[in-house]
C-alpha positions in Angstrom: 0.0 0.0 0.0 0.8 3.3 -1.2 1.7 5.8 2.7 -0.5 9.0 2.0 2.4 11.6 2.2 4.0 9.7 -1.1 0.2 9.6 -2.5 0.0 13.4 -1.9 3.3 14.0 -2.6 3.1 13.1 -6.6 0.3 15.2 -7.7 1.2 18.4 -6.2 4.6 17.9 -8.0 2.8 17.6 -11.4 0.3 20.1 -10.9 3.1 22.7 -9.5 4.7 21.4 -13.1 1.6 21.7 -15.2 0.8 24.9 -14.0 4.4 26.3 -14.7 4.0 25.3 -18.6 0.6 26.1 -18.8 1.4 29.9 -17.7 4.4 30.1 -20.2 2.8 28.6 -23.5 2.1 30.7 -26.2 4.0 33.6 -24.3 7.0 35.4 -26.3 10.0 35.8 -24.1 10.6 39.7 -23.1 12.7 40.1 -25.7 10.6 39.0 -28.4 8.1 40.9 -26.9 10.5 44.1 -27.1 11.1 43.4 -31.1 7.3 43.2 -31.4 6.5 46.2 -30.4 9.6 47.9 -32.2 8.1 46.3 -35.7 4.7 47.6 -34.4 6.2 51.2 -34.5 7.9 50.2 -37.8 5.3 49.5 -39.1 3.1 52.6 -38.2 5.9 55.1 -39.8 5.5 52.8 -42.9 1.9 53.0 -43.4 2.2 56.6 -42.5 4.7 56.7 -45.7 2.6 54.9 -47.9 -0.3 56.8 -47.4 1.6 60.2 -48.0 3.2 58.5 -51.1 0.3 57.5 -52.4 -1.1 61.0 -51.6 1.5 62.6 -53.7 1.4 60.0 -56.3 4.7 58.4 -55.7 3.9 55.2 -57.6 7.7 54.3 -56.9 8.1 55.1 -53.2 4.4 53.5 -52.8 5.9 50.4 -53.9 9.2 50.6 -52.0 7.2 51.4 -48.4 4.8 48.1 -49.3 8.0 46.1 -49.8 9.0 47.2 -46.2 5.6 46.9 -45.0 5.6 43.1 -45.9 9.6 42.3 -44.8 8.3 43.8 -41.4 5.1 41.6 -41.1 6.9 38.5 -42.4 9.5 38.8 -39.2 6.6 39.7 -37.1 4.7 36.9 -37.8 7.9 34.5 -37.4 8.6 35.8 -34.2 4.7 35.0 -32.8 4.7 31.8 -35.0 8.4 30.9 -32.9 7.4 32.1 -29.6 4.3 29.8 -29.4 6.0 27.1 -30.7 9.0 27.6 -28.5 6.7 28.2 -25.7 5.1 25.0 -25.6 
């Protein structure tokens, strides 16, 4: 037979675990949370450009901004797709 404080013993130990992982998955570290909100900021001066390109017809610069635009969404989204993953 099993004494109680070993019974007792076990599932406090995984639910202390499980709880630890639980509160951590999905959740970029504090540096990735730092880059994140540097692309956000990025990315607002961007769409700021492209809509004052596009204002003063600057076909050229219009497309150059877009091209940023996406490059700073792609590593955006990378670094939420890794931080999930790593997170888990």
């Amino acid at each position: 037979m099993i004494s109680p404080a070993r019974s007792s013993f076990k599932p406090q130990t995984r639910l202390g675990r499980s709880k630890r992982m639980d509160q951590h998955r999905g959740m970029p570290t504090p540096e990735e949370r730092a880059r994140i909100r540097e692309l956000q900021d990025l990315l607002i001066v961007r769409f700021v450009e492209r809509r004052e390109a596009v204002a003063d017809g600057l076909g050229e610069r219009v497309k150059t901004v877009e091209a940023e635009i996406n490059s700073l969404l792609r590593e955006k989204e990378e670094i939420e797709k890794w931080a999930a993953v790593g997170s888990a």
